[in-house]
C-alpha positions as CSV (number, residue, x, y, z in Angstrom):
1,X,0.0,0.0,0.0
2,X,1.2,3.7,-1.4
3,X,1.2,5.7,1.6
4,X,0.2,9.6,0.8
5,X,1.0,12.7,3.0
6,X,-0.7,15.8,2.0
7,X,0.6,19.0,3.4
8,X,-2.2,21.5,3.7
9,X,-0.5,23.7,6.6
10,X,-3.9,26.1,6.7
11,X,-6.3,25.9,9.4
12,X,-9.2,23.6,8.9
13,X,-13.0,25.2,9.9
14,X,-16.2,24.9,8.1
15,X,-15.6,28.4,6.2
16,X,-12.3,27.6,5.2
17,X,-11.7,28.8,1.3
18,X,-11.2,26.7,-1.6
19,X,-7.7,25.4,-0.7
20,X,-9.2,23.7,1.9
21,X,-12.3,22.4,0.2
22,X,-10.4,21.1,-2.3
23,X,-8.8,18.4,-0.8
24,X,-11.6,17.4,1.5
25,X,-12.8,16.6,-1.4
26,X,-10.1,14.7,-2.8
27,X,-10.4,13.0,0.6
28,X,-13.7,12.3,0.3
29,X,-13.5,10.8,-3.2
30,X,-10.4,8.7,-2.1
31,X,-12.9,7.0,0.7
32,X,-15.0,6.0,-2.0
33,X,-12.0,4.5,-4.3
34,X,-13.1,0.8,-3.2
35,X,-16.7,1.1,-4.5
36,X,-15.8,3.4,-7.7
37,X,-12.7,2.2,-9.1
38,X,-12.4,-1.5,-9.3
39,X,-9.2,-3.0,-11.2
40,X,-5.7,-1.6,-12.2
41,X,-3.6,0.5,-9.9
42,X,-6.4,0.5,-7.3
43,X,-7.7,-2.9,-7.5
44,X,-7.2,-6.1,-5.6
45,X,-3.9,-6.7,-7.8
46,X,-2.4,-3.3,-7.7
47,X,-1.2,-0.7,-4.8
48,X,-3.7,0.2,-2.6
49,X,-4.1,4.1,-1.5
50,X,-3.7,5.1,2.1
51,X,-4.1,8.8,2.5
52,X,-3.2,11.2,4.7
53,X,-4.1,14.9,5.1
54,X,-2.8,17.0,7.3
55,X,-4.2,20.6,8.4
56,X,-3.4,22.8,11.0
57,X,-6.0,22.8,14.3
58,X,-6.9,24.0,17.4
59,X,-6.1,21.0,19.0
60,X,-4.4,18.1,17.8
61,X,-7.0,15.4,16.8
62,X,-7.8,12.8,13.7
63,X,-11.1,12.2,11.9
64,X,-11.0,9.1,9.9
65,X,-13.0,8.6,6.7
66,X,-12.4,5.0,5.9
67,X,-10.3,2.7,7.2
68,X,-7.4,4.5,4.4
69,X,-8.0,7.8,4.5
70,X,-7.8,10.2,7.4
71,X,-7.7,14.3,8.7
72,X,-5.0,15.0,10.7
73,X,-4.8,18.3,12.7
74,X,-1.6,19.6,14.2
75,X,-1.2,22.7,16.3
76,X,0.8,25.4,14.4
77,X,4.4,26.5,15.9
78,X,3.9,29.9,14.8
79,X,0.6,30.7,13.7
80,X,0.1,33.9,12.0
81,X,-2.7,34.3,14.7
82,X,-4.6,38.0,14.9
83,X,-1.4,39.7,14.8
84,X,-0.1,38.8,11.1
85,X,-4.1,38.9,9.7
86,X,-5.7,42.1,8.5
87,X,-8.1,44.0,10.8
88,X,-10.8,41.7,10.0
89,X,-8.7,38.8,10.2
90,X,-10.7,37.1,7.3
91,X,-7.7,35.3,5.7
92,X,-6.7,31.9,6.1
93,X,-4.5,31.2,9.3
94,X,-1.0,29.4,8.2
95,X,1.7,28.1,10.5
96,X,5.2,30.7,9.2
97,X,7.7,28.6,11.4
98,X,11.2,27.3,9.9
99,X,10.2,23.6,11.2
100,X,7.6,21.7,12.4
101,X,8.4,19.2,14.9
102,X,5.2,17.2,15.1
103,X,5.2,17.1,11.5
104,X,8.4,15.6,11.1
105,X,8.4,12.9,13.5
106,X,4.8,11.5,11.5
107,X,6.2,11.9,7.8
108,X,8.9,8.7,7.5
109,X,6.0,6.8,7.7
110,X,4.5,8.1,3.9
111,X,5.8,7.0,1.2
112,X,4.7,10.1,-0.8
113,X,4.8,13.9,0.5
114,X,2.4,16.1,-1.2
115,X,3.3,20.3,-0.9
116,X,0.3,22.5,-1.3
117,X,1.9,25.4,0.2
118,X,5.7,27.0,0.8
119,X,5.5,27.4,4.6
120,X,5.9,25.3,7.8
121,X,4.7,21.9,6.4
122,X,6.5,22.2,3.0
123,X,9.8,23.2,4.9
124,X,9.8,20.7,7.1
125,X,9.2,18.2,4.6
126,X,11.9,19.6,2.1
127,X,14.6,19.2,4.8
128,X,13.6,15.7,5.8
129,X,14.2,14.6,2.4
130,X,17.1,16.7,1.7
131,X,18.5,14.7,5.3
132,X,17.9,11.6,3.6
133,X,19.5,12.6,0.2
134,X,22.8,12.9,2.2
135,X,22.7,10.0,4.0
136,X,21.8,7.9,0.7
137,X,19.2,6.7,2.4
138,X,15.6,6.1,0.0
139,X,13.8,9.3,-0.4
140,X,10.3,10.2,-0.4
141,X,9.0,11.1,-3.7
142,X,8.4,15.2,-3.2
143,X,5.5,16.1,-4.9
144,X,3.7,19.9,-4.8
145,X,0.9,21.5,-6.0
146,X,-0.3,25.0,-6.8
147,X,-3.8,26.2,-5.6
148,X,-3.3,30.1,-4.6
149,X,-1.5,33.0,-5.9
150,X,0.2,33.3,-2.1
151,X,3.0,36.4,-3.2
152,X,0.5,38.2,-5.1
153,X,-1.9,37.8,-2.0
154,X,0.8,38.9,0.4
155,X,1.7,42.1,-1.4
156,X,-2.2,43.1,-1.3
157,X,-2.4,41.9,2.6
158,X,1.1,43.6,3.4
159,X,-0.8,47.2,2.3
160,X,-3.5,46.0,4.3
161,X,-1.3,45.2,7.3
162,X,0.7,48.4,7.1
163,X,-2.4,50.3,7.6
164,X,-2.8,48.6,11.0
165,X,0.7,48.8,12.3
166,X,2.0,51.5,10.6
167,X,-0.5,54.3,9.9
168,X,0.3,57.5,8.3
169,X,3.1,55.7,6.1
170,X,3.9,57.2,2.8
171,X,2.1,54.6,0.1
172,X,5.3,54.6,-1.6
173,X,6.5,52.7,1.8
174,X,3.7,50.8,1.2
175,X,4.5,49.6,-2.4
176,X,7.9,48.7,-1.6
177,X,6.9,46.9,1.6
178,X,4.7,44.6,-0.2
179,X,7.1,44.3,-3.6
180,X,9.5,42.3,-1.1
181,X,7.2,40.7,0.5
182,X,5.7,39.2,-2.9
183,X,9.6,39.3,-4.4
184,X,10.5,36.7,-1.3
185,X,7.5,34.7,-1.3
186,X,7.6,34.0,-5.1
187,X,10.9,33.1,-5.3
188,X,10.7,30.9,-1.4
189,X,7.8,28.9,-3.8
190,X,10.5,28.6,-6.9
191,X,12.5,26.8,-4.4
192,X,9.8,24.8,-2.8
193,X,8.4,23.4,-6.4
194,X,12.1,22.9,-7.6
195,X,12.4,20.2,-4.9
196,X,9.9,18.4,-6.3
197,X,9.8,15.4,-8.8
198,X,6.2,16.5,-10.0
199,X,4.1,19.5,-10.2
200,X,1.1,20.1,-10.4
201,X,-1.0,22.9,-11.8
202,X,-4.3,23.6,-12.2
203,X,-4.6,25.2,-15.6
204,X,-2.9,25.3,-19.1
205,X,-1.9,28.8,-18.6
206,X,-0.4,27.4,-15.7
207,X,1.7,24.9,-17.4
208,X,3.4,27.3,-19.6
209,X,4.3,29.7,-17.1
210,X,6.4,26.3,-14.9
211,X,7.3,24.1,-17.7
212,X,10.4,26.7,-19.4
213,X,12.3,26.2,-15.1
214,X,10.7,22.8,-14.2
215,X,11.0,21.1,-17.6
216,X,7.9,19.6,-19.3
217,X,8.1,16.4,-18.0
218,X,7.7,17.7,-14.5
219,X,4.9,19.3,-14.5
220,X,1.4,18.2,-15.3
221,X,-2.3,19.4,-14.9
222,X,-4.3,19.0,-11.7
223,X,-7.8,20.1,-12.4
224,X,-10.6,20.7,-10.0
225,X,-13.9,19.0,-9.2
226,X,-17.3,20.0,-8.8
227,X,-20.1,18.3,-6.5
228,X,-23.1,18.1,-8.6
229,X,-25.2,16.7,-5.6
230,X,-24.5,19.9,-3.4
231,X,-24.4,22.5,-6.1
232,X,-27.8,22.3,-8.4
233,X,-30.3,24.6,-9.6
234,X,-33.5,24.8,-7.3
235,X,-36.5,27.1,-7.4
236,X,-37.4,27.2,-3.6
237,X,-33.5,28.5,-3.0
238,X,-34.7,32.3,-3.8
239,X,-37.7,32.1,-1.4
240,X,-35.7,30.8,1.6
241,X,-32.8,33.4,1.2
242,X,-35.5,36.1,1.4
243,X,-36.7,34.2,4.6
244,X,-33.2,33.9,6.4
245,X,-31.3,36.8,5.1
246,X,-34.1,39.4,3.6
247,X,-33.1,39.5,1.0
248,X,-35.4,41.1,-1.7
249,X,-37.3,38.9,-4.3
250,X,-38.7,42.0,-6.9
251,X,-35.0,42.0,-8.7
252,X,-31.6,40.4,-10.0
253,X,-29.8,39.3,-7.3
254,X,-25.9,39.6,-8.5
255,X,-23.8,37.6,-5.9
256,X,-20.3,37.5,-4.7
257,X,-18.8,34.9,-2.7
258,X,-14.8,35.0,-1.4
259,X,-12.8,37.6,0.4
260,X,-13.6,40.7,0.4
261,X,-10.3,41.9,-0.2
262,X,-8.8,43.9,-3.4
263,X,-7.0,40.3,-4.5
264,X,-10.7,39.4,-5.6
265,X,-11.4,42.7,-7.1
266,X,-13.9,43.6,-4.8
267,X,-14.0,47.4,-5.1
268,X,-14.1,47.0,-8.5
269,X,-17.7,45.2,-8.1
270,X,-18.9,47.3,-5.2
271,X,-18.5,50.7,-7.9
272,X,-20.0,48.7,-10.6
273,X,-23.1,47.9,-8.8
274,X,-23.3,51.1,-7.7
275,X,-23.4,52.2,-11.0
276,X,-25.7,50.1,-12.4
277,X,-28.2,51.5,-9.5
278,X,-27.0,55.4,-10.4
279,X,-28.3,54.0,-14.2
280,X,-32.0,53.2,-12.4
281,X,-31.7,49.4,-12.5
282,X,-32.5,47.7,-9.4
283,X,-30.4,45.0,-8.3
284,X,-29.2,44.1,-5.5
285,X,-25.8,42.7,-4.4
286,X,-25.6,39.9,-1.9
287,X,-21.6,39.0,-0.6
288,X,-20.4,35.6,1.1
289,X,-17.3,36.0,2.6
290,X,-15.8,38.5,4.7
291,X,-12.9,41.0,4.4
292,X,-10.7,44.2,4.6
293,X,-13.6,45.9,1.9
294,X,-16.7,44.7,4.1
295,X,-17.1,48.7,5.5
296,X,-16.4,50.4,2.6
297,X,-18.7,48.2,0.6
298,X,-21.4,48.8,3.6
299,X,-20.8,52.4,2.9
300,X,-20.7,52.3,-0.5
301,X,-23.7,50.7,-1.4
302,X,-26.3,50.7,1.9
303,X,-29.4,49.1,1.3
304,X,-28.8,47.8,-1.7
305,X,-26.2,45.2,-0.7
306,X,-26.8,42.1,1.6
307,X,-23.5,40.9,3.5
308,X,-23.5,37.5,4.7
309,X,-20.2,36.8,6.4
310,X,-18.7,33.2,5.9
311,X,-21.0,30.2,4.7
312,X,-20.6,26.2,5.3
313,X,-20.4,24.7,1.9
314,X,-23.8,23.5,2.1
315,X,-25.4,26.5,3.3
316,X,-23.3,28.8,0.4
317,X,-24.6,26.1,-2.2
318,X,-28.2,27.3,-1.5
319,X,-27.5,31.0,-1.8
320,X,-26.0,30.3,-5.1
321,X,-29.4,28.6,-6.1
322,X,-31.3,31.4,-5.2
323,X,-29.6,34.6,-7.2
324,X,-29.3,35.2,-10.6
325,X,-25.5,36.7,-11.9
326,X,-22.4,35.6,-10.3
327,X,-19.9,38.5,-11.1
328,X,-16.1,37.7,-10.0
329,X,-13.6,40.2,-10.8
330,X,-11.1,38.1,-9.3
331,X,-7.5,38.0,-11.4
332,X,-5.3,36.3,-9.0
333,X,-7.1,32.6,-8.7
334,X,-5.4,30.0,-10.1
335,X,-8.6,28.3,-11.1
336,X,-11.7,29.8,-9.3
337,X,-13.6,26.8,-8.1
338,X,-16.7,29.0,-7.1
339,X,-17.2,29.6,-10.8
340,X,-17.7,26.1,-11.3
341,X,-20.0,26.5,-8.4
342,X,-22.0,29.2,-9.5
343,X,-22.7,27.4,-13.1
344,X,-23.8,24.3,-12.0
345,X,-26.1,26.5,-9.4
346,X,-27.4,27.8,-12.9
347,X,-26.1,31.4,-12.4
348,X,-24.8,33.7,-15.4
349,X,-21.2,34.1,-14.8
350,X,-19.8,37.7,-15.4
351,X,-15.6,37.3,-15.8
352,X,-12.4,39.3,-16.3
353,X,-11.7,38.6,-19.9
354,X,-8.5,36.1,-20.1
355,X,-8.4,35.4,-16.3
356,X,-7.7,31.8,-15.3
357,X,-11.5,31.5,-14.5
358,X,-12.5,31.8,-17.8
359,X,-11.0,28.2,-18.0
360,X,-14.5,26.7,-16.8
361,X,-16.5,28.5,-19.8
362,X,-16.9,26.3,-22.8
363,X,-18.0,29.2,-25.2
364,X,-17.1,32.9,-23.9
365,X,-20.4,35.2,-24.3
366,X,-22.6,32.6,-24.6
367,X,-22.7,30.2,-21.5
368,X,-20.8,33.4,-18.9
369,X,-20.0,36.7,-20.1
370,X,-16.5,38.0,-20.3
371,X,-15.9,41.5,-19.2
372,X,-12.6,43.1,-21.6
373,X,-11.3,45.9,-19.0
374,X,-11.6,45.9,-15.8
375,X,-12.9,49.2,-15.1
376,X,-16.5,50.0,-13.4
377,X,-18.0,51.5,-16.3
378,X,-17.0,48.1,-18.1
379,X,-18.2,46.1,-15.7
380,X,-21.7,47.8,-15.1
381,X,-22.0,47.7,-18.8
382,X,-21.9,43.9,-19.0
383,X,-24.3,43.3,-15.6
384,X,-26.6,46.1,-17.3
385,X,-26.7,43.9,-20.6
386,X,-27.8,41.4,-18.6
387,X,-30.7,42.8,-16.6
388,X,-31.8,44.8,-19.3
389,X,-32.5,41.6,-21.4
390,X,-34.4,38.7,-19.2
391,X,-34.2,36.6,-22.0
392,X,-30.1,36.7,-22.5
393,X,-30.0,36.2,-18.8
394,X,-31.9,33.0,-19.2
395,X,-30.5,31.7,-21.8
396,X,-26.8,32.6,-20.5
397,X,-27.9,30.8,-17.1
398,X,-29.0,27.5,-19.2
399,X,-26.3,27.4,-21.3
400,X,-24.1,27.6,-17.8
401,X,-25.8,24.6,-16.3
402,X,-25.6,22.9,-19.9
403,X,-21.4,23.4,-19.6
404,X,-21.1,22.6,-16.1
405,X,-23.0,19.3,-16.7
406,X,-21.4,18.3,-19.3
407,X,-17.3,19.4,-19.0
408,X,-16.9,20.3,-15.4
409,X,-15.3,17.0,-14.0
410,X,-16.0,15.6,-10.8
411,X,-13.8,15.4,-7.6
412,X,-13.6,11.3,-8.1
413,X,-12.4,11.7,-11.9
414,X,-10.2,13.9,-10.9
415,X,-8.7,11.8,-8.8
416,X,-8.5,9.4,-10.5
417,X,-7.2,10.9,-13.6
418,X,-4.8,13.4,-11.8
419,X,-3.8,12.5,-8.8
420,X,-3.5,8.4,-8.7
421,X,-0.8,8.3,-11.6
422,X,1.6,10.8,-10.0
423,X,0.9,9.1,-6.2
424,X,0.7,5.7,-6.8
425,X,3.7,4.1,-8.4
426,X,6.3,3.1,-6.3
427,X,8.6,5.1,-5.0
428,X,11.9,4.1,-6.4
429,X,15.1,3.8,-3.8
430,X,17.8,6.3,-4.1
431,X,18.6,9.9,-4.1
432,X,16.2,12.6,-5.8
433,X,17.3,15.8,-6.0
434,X,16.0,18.2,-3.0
435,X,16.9,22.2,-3.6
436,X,18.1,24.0,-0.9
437,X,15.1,25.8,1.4
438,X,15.6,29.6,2.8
């Protein structure tokens, strides 16, 4: 039996964002490998799976799914607590120490050590194997993954932080401030991937921008998933988010869900909606997730925009259901699972034109509308074009669910297609090459 360690060193809650979701997913599609893959590398005849993913707690603890796959929650070492988080503390909490202790004295046991991220989990992994490169002993095979933008993120999130800590700073402070904090972090996850035999990314565009360092043949495509039994179109949905949240029932309902940071282009929506009221359509903005923008947005917009604060998945899925346009400015995902989300929910998707989201629309303009600049007056043109015309808004919102069912692959095909080839052969004995960490 292949044993698999993934390293997701981000706290573990029920609001927890995608990079979390996505490999309980992975998880829970790896329980069901018994009943839905039969033969081959997983069958009877073949390696078995036994995987392990661990995320940082409050407490130590493990939830088991099946008797081969398991959650495991270790206490961070330095967790970038209240203190490193902006003043509404709404990003994810990661653990910034050089080493993890806990960590390493559980890894020898996996065969396989998967990298998601480039802080205290991926370090401590990196120098275990590098250990055991120069003692010629057999190596874990180093695997990593890329699911968020994390230098880009830090630059926006080092503004935020200097206006905490260090108010009345020039912005020019600012910029440079979060130029070497995105400088360092990008190239701290150069190193990180360089360690690794395989890499995985979740989009073409993604591909081209790794293979010219990595080299091809070291980097391959790791798509995401989509639960069509938790994310579906339903007509009672509107009617019980006008129940729980008041949300009104007599217009469009255009719905954000993420951060509410800049990184997801959220001032950029909160203008354009405003605009599209100044123009006499009435819409109405609702906004799951919470963020740096939640006030000015508040401010901004007043009664016209519903904030929800962080939703359970299942919870999230039925707000989808129940509004009409799902506009995402975003430009730093590196896939955008919500998108996939909102289309199989059966919303119109409104997009930056070539952002990585786009990847999920089969036929730009017809089944989610691409928006070319992204400027307000842009972007109130496209949700305009949309309200004004019930029947493109229809047909745009069948045409997504159409896509969705049809190209968006689910978690267990992913899996399967994705992950199993690069975990499950056997790791050969002898040194790999291990790049030094910072």
């Amino acid at each position: 039996m292949t044993s698999v360690a993934v390293l997701v060193e981000l706290l573990r809650t029920d609001m927890a964002g995608g990079h979390v979701k996505c490999w309980e997913r992975f998880a829970e599609s790896a329980a069901r490998l018994p009943e839905a893959v039969h033969g081959g590398a997983t069958g009877p005849d073949g390696p078995r799976l036994d995987l392990t993913v661990y995320f940082l707690g409050e407490r130590e603890r493990v939830e088991n799914l099946s008797p081969n796959v398991r959650f495991v929650m270790l206490r961070p070492v330095l967790s970038t607590g209240a203190a490193l988080r902006s003043a509404d503390g709404a990003e994810d909490v990661c653990d910034l120490a050089p080493h993890h202790p806990r960590l390493a004295a559980l890894l020898p046991r996996h065969d396989v050590w998967h990298l998601t991220h480039s802080f205290a989990y991926a370090a401590t992994a990196v120098r275990l194997a590098r250990r055991a490169a120069r003692k010629g002993a057999r190596t874990p095979l180093l695997v990593g993954s890329v699911h968020t933008d994390v230098p880009l993120l830090a630059s926006v999130y080092t503004r935020y932080l200097a206006e905490r800590w260090l108010p009345g700073t020039h912005p020019a402070v600012d910029d440079v401030l979060a130029d070497r904090a995105e400088t360092w972090l990008r190239r701290r996850r150069d190193r990180m991937l360089d360690s690794c035999a395989r890499v995985l990314v979740p989009t073409p565009a993604g591909h081209a921008e790794l293979a010219p360092a990595l080299g091809p043949h070291r980097v391959s495509l790791l798509r995401r998933g989509i639960d069509h039994e938790r994310f579906w179109p339903d007509d009672t949905a509107r009617a019980r988010l006008a129940a729980e949240y008041g949300v009104p029932t007599d217009r469009p309902l255009v719905l954000f869900a993420g951060r509410l940071d800049a990184t997801k282009g959220v001032p950029l929506l909160a203008e354009s909606v405003r605009r599209v009221r100044q123009r006499g359509r009435a819409v109405h903005l609702v906004m799951a997730g919470s963020g740096a923008e939640a006030g000015e947005i508040r401010r901004l917009l007043g009664p016209d925009v519903t904030l929800l604060g962080p939703l359970p998945q299942d919870r999230l899925a039925r707000v989808y259901a129940g509004c009409d346009i799902f506009a995402f400015p975003s430009r730093t995902e590196t896939c955008g699972n919500v998108v996939a989300e909102a289309m199989a929910s059966g919303l119109a998707v409104v997009l930056p034109e070539n952002a990585r989201t786009t990847q999920w629309l089969a036929a730009p303009g017809q089944d989610g509308i691409v928006v070319r600049r992204d400027d307000p007056r842009d972007w109130s043109d496209a949700l305009c074009t949309l309200v004004d015309r019930p029947w493109l808004l229809a047909t745009v919102r069948r045409r997504a669910t159409t896509t969705a069912g049809q190209t968006h692959p689910s978690w267990d095909r992913v899996l399967r297609e994705d992950l199993l080839p690069v975990w499950l052969p056997r790791v050969a004995s002898g040194r790999r090459k291990v790049a030094r960490v910072a």
